[in-house]
C-alpha positions as CSV (number, residue, x, y, z in Angstrom):
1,X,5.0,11.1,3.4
2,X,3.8,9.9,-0.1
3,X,4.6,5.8,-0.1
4,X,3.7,3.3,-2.3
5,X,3.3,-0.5,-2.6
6,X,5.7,-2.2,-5.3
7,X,6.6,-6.0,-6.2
8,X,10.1,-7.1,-6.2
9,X,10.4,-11.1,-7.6
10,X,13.7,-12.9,-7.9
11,X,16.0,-9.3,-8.0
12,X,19.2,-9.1,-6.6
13,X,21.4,-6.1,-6.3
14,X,25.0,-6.1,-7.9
15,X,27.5,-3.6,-6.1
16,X,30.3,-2.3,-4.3
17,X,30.0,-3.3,-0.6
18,X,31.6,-1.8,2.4
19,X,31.8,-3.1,5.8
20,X,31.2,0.5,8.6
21,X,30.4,0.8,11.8
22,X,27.3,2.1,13.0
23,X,29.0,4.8,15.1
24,X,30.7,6.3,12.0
25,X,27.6,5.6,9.5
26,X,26.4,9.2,8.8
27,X,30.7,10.0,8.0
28,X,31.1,7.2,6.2
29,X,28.2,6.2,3.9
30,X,28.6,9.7,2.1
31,X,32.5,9.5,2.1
32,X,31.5,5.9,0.4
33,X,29.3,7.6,-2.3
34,X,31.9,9.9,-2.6
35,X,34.2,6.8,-3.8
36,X,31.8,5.5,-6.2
37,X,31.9,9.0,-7.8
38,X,35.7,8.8,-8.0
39,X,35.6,5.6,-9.5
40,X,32.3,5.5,-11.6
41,X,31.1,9.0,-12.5
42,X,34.0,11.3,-13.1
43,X,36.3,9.3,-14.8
44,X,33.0,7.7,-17.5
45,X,30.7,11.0,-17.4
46,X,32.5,13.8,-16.1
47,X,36.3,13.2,-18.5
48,X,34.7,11.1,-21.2
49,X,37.1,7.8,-20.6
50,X,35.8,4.6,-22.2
51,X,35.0,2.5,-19.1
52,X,36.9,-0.4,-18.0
53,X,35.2,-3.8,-16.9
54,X,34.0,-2.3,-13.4
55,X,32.9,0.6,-14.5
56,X,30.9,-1.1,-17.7
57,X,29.2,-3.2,-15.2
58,X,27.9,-0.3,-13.0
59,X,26.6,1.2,-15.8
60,X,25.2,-1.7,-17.1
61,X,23.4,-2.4,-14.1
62,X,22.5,0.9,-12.7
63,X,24.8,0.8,-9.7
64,X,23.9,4.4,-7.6
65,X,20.5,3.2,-7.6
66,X,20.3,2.0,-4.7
67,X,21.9,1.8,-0.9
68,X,21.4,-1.2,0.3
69,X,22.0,-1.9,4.2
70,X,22.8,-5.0,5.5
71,X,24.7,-5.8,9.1
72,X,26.6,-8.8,11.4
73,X,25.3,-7.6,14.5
74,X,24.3,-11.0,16.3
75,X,21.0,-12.4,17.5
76,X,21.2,-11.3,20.8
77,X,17.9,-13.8,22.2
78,X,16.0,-16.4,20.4
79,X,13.3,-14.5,18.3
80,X,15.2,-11.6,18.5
81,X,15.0,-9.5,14.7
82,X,19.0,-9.2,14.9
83,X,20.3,-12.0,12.4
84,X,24.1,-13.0,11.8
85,X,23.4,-11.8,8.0
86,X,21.3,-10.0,5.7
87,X,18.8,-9.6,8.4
88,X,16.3,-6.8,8.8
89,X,18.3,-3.8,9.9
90,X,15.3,-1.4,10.1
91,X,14.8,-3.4,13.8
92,X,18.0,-2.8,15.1
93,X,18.7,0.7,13.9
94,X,17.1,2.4,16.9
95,X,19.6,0.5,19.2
96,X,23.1,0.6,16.9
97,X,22.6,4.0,15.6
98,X,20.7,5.7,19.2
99,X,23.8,3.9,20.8
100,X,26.6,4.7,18.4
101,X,27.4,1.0,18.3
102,X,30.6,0.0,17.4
103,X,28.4,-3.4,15.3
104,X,29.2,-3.2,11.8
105,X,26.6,-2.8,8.9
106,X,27.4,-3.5,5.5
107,X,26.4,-0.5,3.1
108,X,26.0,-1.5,-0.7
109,X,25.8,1.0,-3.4
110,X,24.0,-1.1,-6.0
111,X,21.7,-1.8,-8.8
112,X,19.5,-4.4,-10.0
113,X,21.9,-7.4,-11.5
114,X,20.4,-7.5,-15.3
115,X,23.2,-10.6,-16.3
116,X,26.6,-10.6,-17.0
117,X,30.4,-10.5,-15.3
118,X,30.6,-9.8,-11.4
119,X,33.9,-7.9,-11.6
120,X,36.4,-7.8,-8.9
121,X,35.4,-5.6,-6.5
122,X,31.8,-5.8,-7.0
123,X,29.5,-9.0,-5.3
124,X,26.0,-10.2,-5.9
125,X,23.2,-9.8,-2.8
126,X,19.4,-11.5,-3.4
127,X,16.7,-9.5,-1.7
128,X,13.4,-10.2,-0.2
129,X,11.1,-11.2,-3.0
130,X,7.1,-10.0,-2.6
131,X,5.9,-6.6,-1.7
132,X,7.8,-3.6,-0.9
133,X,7.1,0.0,1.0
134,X,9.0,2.4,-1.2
135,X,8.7,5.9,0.7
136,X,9.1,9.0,-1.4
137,X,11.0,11.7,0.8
138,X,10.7,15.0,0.2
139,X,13.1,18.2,0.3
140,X,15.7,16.0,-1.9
141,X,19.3,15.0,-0.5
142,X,19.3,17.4,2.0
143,X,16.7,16.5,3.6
144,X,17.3,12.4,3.3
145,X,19.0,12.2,7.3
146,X,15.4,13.9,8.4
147,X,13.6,12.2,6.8
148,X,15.2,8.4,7.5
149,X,14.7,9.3,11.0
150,X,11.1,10.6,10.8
151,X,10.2,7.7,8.7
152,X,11.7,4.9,11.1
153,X,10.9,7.1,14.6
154,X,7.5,8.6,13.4
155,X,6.1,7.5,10.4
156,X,6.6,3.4,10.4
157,X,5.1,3.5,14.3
158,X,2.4,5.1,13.4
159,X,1.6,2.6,10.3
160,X,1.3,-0.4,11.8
161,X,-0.2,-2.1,9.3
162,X,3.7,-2.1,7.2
163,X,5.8,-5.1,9.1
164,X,9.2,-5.9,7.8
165,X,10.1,-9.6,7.9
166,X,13.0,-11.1,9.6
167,X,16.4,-11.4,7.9
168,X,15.6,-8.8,4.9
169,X,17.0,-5.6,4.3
170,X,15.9,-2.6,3.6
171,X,17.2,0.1,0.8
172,X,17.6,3.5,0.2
173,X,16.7,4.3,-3.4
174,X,17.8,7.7,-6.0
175,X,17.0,8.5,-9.3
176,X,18.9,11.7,-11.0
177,X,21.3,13.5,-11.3
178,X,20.7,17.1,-9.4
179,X,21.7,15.7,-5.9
180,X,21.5,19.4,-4.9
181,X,17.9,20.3,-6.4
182,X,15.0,20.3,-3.6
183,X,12.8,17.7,-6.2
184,X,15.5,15.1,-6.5
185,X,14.0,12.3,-6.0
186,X,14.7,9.5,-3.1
187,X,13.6,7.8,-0.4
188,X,13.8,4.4,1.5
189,X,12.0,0.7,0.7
190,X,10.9,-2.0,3.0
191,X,10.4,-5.3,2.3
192,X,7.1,-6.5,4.0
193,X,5.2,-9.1,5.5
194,X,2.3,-10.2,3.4
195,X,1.0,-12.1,6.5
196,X,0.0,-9.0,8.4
197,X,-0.4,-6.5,5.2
């Protein structure tokens, strides 16, 4: 997997947020995308309507370039990785997802917040600020479930050197528009530790 190191300062990511639970993540996140396509895309790109306030700020912002993951599930033992909020899902995937919990995550499709109105339906979230693993999948959309596993079960082990700090979360990042073409590109990002880089 091709990966490289970016910097991240004092970004947060303006979207439309949605509260699933783990054991219905790989229905629900697409069916999600599916309802920012409904209410972004078709109506502004696809039928040529002039946008209304919600769909101004999307584009404004670049909402769809991200997925941002963030979940409630509780700290289950002091020092565990498992915060009440915005904490470091990446840690507790293995045992929500591997389990089909019924914990909630919340799944953002965002952008980076340039300025401006935060219209109903749409929040603010601050990220971890400092260095980030972005991860360049290959095989494009198809591919993405097979390759978010092999990265977290495979890859990330195996790279020990890449620690994600506590209470940050992870995001899955896309950029164009041929979701169906084998070189659209995507991938996931980590925020890490600069102690132990």
């Amino acid at each position: 997997m091709k990966y490289e190191i970016i910097t991240l300062e004092n970004v947060q990511i303006i979207g439309m947020a949605k509260e699933i639970a783990f054991c219905k993540g790989q229905e629900e996140c697409p069916k999600f995308w599916g309802e920012y396509v409904e209410r972004i895309i078709k109506p502004v790109f696809m039928e040529h309507k002039a946008p209304d306030a919600f769909q101004q700020a999307a584009i404004d912002n670049g909402v769809g370039e991200f997925g941002l993951c963030t979940c409630d599930t509780p700290r289950s033992a002091p020092g565990d990785a498992c915060q009440s909020k915005n904490h470091n899902c990446a840690s507790c995937w293995e045992a929500n997802f591997g389990a089909c919990s019924k914990n909630t995550f919340t799944y953002v499709i965002g952008g980076i917040y340039k300025g401006g109105g935060v219209p109903e339906g749409m929040q603010l979230f601050s990220i971890h600020s400092g260095k980030w693993l972005k991860m360049h999948f290959e095989g494009g959309m198809k591919a993405f479930q097979e390759q978010y596993q092999m990265f977290y079960k495979e890859w990330l082990p195996q790279h020990s050197e890449f620690h994600c700090p506590n209470n940050a979360m992870t995001m899955e990042w896309y950029n164009g528009t041929d979701i169906d073409s084998p070189n659209y590109q995507c991938g996931v990002m980590m925020p890490l530790d600069t102690m132990k880089i």
